[in-house]
TIZA-558635 format. One record per residue (C-alpha): x, y, z. Coordinates in steps of 0.02 Angstrom, whole numbers. Layout:
// TIZA-558635
R        X        Y        Z
R        X        Y        Z
...
// end
This chain:
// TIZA-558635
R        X        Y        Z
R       -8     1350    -2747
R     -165     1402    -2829
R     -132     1581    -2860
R       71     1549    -2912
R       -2     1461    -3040
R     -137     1585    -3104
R        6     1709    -3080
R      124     1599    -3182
R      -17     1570    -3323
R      -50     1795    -3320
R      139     1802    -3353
R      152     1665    -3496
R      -10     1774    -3571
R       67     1953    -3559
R      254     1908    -3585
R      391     1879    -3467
R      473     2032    -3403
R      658     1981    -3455
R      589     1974    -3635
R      459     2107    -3671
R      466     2282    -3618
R      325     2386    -3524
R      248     2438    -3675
R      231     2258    -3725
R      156     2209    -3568
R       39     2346    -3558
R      -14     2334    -3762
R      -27     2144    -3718
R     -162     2167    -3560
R     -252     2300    -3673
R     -275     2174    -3805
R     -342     2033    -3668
R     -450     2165    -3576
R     -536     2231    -3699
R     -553     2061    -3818
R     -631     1995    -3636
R     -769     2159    -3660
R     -799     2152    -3824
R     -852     1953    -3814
R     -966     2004    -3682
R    -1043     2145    -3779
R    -1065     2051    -3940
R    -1238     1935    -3879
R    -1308     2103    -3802
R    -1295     2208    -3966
R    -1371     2052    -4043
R    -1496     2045    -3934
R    -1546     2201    -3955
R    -1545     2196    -4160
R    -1368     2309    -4166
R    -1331     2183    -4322
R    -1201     2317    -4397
R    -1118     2358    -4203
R    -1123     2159    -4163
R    -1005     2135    -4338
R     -908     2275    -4303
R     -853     2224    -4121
R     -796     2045    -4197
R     -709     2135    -4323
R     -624     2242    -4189
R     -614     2069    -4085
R     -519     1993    -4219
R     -398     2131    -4265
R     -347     2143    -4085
R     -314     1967    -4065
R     -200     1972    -4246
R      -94     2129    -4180
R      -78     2040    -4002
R      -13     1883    -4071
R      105     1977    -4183
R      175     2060    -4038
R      201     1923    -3912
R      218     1777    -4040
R      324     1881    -4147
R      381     2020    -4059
R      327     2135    -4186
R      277     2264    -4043
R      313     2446    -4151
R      194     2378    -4313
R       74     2277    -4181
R       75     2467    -4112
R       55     2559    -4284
R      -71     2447    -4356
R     -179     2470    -4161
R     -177     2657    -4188
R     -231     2644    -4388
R     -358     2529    -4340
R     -420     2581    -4192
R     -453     2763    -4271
R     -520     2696    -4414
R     -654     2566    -4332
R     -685     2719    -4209
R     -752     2825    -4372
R     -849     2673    -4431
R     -925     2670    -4248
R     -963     2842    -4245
R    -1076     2828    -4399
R    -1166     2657    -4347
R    -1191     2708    -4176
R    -1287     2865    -4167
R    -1155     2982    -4171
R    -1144     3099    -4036
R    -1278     3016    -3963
R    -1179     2864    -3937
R    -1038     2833    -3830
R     -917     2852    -4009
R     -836     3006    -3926
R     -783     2898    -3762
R     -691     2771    -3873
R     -597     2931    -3971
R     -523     2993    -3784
R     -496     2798    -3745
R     -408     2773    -3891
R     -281     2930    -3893
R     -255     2870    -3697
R     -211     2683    -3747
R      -94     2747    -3898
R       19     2889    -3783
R       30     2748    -3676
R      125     2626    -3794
R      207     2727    -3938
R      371     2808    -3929
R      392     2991    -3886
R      425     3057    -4071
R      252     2980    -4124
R      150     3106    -3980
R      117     3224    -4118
R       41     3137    -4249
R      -77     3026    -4170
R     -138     3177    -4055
R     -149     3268    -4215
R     -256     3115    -4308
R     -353     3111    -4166
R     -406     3274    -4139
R     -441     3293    -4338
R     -532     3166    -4353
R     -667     3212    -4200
R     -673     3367    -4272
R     -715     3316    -4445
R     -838     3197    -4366
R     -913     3341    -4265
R     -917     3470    -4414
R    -1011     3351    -4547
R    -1129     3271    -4425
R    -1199     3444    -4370
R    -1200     3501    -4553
R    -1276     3336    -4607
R    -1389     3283    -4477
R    -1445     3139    -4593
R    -1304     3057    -4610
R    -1303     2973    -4454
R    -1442     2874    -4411
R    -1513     2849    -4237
R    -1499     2667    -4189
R    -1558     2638    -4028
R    -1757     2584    -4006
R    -1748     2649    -3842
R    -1678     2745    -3709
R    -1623     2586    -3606
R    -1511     2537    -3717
R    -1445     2702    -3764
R    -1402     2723    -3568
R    -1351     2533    -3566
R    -1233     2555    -3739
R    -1147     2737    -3668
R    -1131     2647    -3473
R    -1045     2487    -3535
R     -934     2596    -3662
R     -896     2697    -3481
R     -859     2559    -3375
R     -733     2488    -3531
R     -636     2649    -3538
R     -625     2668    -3339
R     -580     2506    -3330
R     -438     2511    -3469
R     -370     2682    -3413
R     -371     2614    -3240
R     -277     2467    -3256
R     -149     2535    -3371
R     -132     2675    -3257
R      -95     2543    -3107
R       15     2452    -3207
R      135     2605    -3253
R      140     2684    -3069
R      179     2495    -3003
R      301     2481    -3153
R      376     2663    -3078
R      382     2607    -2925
R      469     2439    -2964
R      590     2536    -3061
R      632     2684    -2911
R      657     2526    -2802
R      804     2474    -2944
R      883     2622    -2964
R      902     2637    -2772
R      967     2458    -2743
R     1091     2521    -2894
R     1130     2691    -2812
R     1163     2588    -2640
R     1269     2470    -2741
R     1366     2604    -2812
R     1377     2684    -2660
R     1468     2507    -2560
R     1582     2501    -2731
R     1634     2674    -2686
R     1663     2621    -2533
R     1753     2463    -2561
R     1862     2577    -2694
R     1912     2684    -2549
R     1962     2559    -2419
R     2065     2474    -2565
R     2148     2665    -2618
R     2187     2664    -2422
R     2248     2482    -2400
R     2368     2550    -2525
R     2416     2703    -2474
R     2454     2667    -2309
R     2438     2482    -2241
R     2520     2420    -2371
R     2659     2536    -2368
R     2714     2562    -2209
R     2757     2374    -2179
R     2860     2356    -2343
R     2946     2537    -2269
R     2995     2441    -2113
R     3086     2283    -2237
R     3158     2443    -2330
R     3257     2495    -2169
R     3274     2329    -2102
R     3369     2282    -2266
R     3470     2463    -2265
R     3507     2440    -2072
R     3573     2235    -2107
R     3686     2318    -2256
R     3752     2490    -2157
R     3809     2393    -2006
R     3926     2299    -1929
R     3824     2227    -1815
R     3884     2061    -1705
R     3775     1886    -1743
R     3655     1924    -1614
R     3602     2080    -1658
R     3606     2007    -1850
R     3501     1889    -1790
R     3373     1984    -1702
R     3338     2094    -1859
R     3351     1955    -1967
R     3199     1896    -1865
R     3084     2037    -1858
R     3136     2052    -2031
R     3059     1880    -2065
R     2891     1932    -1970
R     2866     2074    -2067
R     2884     1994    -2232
R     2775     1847    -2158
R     2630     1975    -2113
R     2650     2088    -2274
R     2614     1913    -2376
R     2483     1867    -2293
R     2398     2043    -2292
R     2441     2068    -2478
R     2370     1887    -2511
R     2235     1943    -2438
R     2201     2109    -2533
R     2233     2007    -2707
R     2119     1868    -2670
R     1991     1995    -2600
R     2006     2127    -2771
R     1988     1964    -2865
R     1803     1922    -2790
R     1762     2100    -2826
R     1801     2101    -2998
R     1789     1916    -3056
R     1673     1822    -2951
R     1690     1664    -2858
R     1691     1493    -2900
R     1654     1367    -2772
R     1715     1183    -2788
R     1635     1107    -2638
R     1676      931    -2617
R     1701      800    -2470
R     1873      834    -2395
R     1951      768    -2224
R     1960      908    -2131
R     2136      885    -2025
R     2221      864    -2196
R     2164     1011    -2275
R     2181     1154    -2115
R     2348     1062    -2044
R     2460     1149    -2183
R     2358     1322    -2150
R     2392     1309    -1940
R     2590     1270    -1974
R     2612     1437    -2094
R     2589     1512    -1935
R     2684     1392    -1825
R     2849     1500    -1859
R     2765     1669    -1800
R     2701     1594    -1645
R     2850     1497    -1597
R     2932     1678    -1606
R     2808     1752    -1476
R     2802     1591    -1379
R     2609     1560    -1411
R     2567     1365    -1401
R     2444     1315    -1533
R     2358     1154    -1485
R     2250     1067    -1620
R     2138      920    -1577
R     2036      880    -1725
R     2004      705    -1781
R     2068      636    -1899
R     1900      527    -1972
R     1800      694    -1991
R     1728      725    -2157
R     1672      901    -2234
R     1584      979    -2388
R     1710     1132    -2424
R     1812     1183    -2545
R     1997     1158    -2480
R     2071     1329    -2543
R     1937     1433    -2466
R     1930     1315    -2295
R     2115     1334    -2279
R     2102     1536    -2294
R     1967     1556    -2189
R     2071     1435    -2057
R     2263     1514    -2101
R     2163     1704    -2068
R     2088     1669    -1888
R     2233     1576    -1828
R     2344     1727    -1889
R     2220     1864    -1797
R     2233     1731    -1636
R     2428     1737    -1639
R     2439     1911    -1696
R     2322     1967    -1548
R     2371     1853    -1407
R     2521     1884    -1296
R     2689     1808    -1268
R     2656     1633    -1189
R     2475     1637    -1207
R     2405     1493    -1299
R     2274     1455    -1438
R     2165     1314    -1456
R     2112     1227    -1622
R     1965     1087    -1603
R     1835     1006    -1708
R     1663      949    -1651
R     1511      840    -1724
R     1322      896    -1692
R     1238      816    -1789
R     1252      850    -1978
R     1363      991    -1932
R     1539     1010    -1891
R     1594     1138    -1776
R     1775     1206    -1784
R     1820     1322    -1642
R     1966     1426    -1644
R     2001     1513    -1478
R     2146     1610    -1395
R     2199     1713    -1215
R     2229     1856    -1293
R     2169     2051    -1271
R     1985     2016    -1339
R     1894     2118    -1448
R     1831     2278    -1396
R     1652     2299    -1401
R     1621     2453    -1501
R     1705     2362    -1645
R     1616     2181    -1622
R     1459     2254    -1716
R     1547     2272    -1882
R     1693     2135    -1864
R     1660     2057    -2038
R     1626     2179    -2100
R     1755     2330    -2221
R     1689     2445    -2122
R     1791     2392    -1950
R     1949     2478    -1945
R     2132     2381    -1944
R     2207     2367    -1777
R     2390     2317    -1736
R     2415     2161    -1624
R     2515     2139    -1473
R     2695     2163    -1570
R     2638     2292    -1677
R     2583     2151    -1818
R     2476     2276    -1949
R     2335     2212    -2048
R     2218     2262    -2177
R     2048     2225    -2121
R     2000     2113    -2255
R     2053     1938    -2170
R     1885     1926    -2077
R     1784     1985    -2212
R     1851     1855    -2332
R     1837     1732    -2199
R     1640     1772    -2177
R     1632     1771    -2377
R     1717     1609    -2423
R     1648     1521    -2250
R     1448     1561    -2320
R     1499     1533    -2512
R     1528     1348    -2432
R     1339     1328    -2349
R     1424     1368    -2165
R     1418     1495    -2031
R     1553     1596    -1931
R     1524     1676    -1771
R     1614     1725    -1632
R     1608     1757    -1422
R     1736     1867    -1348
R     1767     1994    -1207
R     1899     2138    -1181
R     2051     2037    -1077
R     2009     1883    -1086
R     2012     1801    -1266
R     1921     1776    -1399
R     1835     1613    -1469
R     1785     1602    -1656
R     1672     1464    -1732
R     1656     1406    -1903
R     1526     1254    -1961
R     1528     1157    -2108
R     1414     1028    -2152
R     1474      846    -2157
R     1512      733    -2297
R     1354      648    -2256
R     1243      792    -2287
R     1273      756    -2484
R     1183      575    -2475
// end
């Protein structure tokens, strides 16, 4: 608990990531860092009678401080930047002079200071502050050797000479290490992005093709098969019973093409759109009865008994249109995949804050080399025992909806003998 909060506290200090860029957040720990330093440094240069260095850290101290509250206060980052750079060359000049010259650790803070500013201002700028920098060493370099006596040697002894260049090491080891750290971690963070995008892009791709194929094919073969149905009803003169027995597979195939076309809308809407969830305490016979009898009709057809036994006090958090679905899809797959006479069974269980729906069936199973990747668009459409087609999506918008609502689906099943799918939701009682 400790630590989140110091972490918390770092973050309010350097910016939060959703607001301030990298620069920012490095520009903002170079200000801290070295503010940190150069309050440490001041009572040893006073100690040591470095009046003119002591003044010129706190003036250093209190520029740094200015340009880091204009930047995270104000977000003012490219003139916080500008004014660093101006500053920090001309203070480095200053320092040069009142602290021995190239006997001091001046020359250090020149190579710190062209290090910080590459760091933090934009590309186009490279030139001229490499340029300043470079001139003005030079310059330094040049008049210093032609005018010895310009420069005065400050130190009264070697200790603090040694003491003076080691601290002015350890400050820009320190600051080119950390800023370092930060960028590589920052380049890291960012690689780990871009390949969570490139996967993303890569399942959009994905789901594009399944949805160009759903077209191309699922979706029109069925409607092909109403086509000739309709041409064959209007070519012949057939007698009522065989009317009646293409009137009826007629039906079915209109029944399955809704049902796989409601599907592939309400799936390429959660893709595009979202989902909104509207969970709220519903009873839970009310709201799947109407989703079991839409596929009364088709069952009746292949002589598959669907029992339900659900009572009728049970109480669920879900949101009726997407409990329905998830019900009307796995009670279609159960008739669609079960054989003439078999039978399905539809019950509803409490344990404990839980309730368990189970929706199970006699028909051919589910092979095992697809159970791996049932929910998911990956598992390929099979057709059921009368040649009913679907799209592959039912499942997958059944796994969707069923976690959007705080449950779980699952399923047992083995190759000739049935298959038994489970959905929980919690109960109305979980909400108190």
């Amino acid at each position: 608990m400790k630590a989140d909060s110091i972490k918390e506290y770092l973050i309010k200090i350097i910016g939060p990531k959703k607001d301030f860029p990298l620069e920012a957040h490095i520009f903002h720990t170079i200000c801290i860092i070295s503010s940190i330093i150069l309050i440490t440094s001041l009572p040893i240069n006073i100690s040591y009678g470095l009046y003119e260095l002591a003044v010129l850290m706190g003036i250093v101290q209190l520029v740094l401080m200015l340009l880091y509250y204009l930047s995270r206060v104000h977000h003012k980052l490219k003139l916080s930047i500008i004014l660093f750079g101006l500053a920090a060359n001309a203070l480095f000049v200053i320092n040069f002079y009142f602290n021995s010259g190239i006997d001091g650790p001046g020359l250090m803070l020149f190579l710190l200071c062209i290090f910080l500013i590459t760091i933090v201002v934009p590309r186009n700028q490279y030139p001229f502050w490499l340029v300043l920098n470079i001139l003005e060493v030079m310059i330094l370099l040049f008049s210093s050797y032609h005018n010895p006596s310009l420069i005065e040697h400050r130190y009264p002894n070697l200790l603090l000479q040694y003491s003076d260049i080691g601290s002015t090491y350890l400050l820009t080891a320190l600051l080119i290490f950390i800023a370092t750290t930060y960028i590589r971690k920052s380049y890291h963070l960012e690689k780990i992005a871009a390949e969570e995008k490139a996967e993303e892009l890569k399942l959009s791709n994905e789901t594009k093709n399944k949805l160009l194929s759903i077209l191309a094919h699922d979706l029109r073969a069925p409607l092909g098969s109403i086509q000739n149905y309709l041409e064959i009803l209007s070519a012949l003169n057939s007698d009522e019973i065989d009317r009646q027995s293409i009137e009826s597979s007629l039906l079915n195939e209109t029944k399955n093409t809704q049902q796989m076309l409601s599907n592939l809308l309400l799936w390429s809407k959660t893709q595009m759109e979202g989902v909104t969830v509207n969970l709220l305490p519903v009873n839970l016979k009310e709201s799947i009865l109407p989703a079991i009898r839409a596929q009364q009709s088709i069952a009746i057809e292949k002589k598959i008994k669907i029992e339900e036994n659900i009572n009728k006090s049970i109480m669920v958090l879900a949101d009726r249109d997407m409990l329905q679905l998830a019900i009307r899809n796995l009670v279609n797959n159960a008739v669609k995949f079960t054989e003439s006479g078999g039978q399905i069974g539809i019950e509803a269980k409490i344990e404990g804050n839980i309730c368990l729906i189970t929706i199970s069936d006699t028909g051919r199973g589910i092979p095992y080399e697809m159970q791996k990747d049932l929910f998911s668009l990956g598992v390929k459409s099979t057709f059921g025992t009368q040649n009913e087609k679907g799209v592959g999506l039912g499942l997958s918008l059944c796994k969707e909806f069923t976690e959007l609502q705080n449950g779980r689906i699952w399923f047992e099943s083995e190759p000739g003998k049935g298959t038994r799918f489970f959905i929980s939701f919690n109960l109305e009682s979980a909400l108190a």
